[in-house]
C-alpha positions as CSV (number, residue, x, y, z in Angstrom):
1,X,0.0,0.0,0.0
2,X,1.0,3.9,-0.7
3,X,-0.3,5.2,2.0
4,X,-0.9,3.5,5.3
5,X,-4.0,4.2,7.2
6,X,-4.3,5.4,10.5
7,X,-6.8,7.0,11.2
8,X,-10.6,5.6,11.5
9,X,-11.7,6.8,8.2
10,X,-9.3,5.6,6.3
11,X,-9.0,2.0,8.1
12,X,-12.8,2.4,6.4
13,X,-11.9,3.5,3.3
14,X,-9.0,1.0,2.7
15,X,-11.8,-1.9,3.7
16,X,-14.5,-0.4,1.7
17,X,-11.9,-0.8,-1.6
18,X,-10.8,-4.1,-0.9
19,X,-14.2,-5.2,-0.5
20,X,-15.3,-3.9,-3.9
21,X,-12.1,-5.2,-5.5
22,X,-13.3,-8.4,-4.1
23,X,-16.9,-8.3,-5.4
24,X,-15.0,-7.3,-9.0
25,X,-12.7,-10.0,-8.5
26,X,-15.7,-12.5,-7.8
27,X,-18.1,-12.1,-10.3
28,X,-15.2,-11.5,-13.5
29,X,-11.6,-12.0,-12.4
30,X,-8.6,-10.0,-11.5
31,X,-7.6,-10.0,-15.0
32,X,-10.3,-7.6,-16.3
33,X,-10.6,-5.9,-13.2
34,X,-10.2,-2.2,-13.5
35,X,-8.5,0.3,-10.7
36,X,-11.3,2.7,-12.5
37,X,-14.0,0.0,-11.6
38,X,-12.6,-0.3,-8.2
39,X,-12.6,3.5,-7.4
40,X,-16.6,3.6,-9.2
41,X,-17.3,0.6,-6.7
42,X,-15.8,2.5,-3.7
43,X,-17.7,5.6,-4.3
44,X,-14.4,7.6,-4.4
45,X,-12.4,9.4,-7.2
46,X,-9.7,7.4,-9.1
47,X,-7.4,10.0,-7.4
48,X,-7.5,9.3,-4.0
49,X,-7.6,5.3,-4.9
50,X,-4.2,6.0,-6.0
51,X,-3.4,7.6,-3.1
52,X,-3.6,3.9,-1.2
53,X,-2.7,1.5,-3.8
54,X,-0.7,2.7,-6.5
55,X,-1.8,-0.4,-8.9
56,X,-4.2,-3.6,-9.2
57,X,-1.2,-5.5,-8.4
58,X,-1.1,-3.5,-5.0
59,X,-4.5,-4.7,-4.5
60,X,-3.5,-8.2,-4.7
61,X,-0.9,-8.4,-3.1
62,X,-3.0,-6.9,0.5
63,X,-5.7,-9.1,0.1
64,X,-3.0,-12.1,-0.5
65,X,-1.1,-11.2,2.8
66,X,-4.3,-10.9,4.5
67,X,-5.5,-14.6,3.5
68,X,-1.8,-15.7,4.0
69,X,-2.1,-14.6,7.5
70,X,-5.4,-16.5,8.2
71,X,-3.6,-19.8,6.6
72,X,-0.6,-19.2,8.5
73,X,-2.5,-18.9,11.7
74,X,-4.4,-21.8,10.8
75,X,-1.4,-23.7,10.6
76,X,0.1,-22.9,13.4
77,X,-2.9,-23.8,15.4
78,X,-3.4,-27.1,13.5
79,X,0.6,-28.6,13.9
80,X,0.7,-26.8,17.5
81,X,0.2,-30.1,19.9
82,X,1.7,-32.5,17.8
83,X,4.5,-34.6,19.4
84,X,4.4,-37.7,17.8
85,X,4.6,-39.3,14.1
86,X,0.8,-40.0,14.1
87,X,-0.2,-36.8,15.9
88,X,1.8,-34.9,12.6
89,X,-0.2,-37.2,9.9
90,X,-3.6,-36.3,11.8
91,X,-2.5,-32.9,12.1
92,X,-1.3,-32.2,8.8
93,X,-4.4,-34.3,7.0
94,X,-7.4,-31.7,9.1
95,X,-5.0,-28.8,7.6
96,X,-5.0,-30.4,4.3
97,X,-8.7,-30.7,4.4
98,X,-9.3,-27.1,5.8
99,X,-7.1,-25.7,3.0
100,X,-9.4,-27.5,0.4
101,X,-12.6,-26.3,1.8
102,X,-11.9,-22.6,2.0
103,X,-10.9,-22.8,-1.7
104,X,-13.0,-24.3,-3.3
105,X,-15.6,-22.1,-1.6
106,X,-14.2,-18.9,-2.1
107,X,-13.4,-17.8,-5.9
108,X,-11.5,-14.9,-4.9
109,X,-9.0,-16.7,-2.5
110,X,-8.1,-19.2,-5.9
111,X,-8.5,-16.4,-8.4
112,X,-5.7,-14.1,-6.1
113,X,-3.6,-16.8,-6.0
114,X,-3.3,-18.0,-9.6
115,X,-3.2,-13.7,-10.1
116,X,0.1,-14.2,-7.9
117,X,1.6,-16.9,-10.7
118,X,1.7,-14.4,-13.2
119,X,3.7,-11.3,-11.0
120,X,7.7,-12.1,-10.2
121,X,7.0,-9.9,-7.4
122,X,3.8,-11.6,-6.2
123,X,5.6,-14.8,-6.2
124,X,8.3,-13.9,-4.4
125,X,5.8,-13.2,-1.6
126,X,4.3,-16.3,-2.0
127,X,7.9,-18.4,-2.1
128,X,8.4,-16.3,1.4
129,X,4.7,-17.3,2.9
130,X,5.7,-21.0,1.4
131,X,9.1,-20.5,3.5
132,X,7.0,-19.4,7.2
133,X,4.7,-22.1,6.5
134,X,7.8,-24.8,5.9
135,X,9.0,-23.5,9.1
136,X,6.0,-24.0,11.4
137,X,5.7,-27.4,10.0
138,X,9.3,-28.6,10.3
139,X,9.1,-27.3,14.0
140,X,6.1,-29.7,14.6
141,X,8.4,-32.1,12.6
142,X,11.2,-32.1,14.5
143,X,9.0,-32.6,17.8
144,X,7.9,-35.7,16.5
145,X,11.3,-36.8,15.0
146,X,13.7,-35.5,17.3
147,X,16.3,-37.4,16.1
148,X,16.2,-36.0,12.6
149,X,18.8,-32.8,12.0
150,X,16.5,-30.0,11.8
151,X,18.4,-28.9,8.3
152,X,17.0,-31.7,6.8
153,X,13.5,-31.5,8.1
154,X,13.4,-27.9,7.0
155,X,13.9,-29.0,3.5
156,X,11.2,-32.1,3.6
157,X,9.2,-29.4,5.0
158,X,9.4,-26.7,2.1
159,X,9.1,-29.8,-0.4
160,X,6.0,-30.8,1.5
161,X,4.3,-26.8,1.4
162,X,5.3,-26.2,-2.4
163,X,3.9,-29.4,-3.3
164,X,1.6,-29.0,-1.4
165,X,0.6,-25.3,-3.1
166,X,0.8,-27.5,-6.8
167,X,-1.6,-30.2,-5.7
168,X,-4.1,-27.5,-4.1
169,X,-4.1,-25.8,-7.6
170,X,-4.9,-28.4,-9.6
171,X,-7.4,-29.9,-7.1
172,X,-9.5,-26.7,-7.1
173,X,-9.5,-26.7,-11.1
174,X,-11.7,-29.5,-11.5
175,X,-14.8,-30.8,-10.3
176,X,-15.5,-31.4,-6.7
177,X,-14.8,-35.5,-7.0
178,X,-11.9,-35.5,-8.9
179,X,-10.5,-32.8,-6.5
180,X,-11.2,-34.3,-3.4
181,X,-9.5,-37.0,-4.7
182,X,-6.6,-35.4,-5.7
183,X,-6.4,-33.8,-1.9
184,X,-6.7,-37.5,-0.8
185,X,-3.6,-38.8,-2.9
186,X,-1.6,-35.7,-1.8
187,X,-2.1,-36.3,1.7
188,X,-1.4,-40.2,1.9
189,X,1.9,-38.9,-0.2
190,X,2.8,-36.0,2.5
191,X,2.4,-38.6,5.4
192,X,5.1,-41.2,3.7
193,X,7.2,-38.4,4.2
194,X,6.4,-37.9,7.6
195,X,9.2,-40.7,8.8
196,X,12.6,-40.9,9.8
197,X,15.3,-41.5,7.3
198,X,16.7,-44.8,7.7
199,X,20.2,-45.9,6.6
């Protein structure tokens, strides 16, 4: 964002946009979407739009750290207790689930993140949200592998995510049934990795 806001009315007016870039992004994509339809939605001059986000792009990326947040959160919550081997697999398959659910039920959460594929700069934030997540699950890792050098976890771990992220993408891009299975093969294919190395 251009300008941060701090006081009520612009906390108000920043929601206000992101909401009607949502509803744009919602009924036709991000790719059509408009910072001229986004000020019109918002009831405020193109001008002082500008004045928060500079481009669509800037728009994106807020509501993507916003979501990223909640997922992050979510994570960390899910893979908090988990001490053993078959408290991660649990763990990780509920979070798995939960990740599938909130996609596939909300259009703008996919459509902002296939938006992020086509940006260098909107990957890079995703590669660094891919990189918190990794750690927060090699941490629960490690708690149930304490064996295991925490280097090598921390790699299973960003393997695990980015896959993860792949599988997500093309579960959500086709029907209901064949998703849902897709989400099931990725998850018995996560929890094989969820063991110590041996050898």
């Amino acid at each position: 964002m251009r300008k941060a806001p701090t006081q009520k009315r612009s906390r108000e007016r920043v929601e206000h946009i992101l909401s009607s870039a949502s509803r744009l992004i919602a009924e036709r994509g991000s790719d059509t979407m408009r910072m001229s339809e986004v000020a019109e939605l918002s009831g405020i001059s193109i001008g002082s739009l500008y004045q928060y986000f500079p481009d669509k792009a800037a728009i994106i990326r807020t509501l993507a750290e916003r979501y990223n947040a909640v997922c992050r959160a979510c994570i960390a919550k899910g893979l908090a207790n988990v001490t053993t081997i078959g408290e991660l697999r649990q763990a990780f398959s509920a979070l798995i689930d939960e990740y599938y659910d909130i996609f596939f039920a909300e259009p703008v959460m996919r459509d902002i993140w296939s938006a992020m594929q086509a940006d260098k700069a909107l990957r890079e934030i995703e590669l660094a949200e891919s990189r918190q997540n990794a750690a927060l699950l090699a941490d629960a890792m490690k708690r149930a592998l304490p064996g295991e050098a925490m280097e090598t976890l921390q790699t299973s771990a960003l393997l695990v995510m980015c896959f993860g992220d792949c599988a997500m993408r093309l579960a959500v891009s086709t029907d209901e049934t064949e998703g849902r299975a897709l989400v099931e093969a990725y998850k018995r294919m996560a929890a094989r990795s969820f063991a110590p190395e041996t050898g």
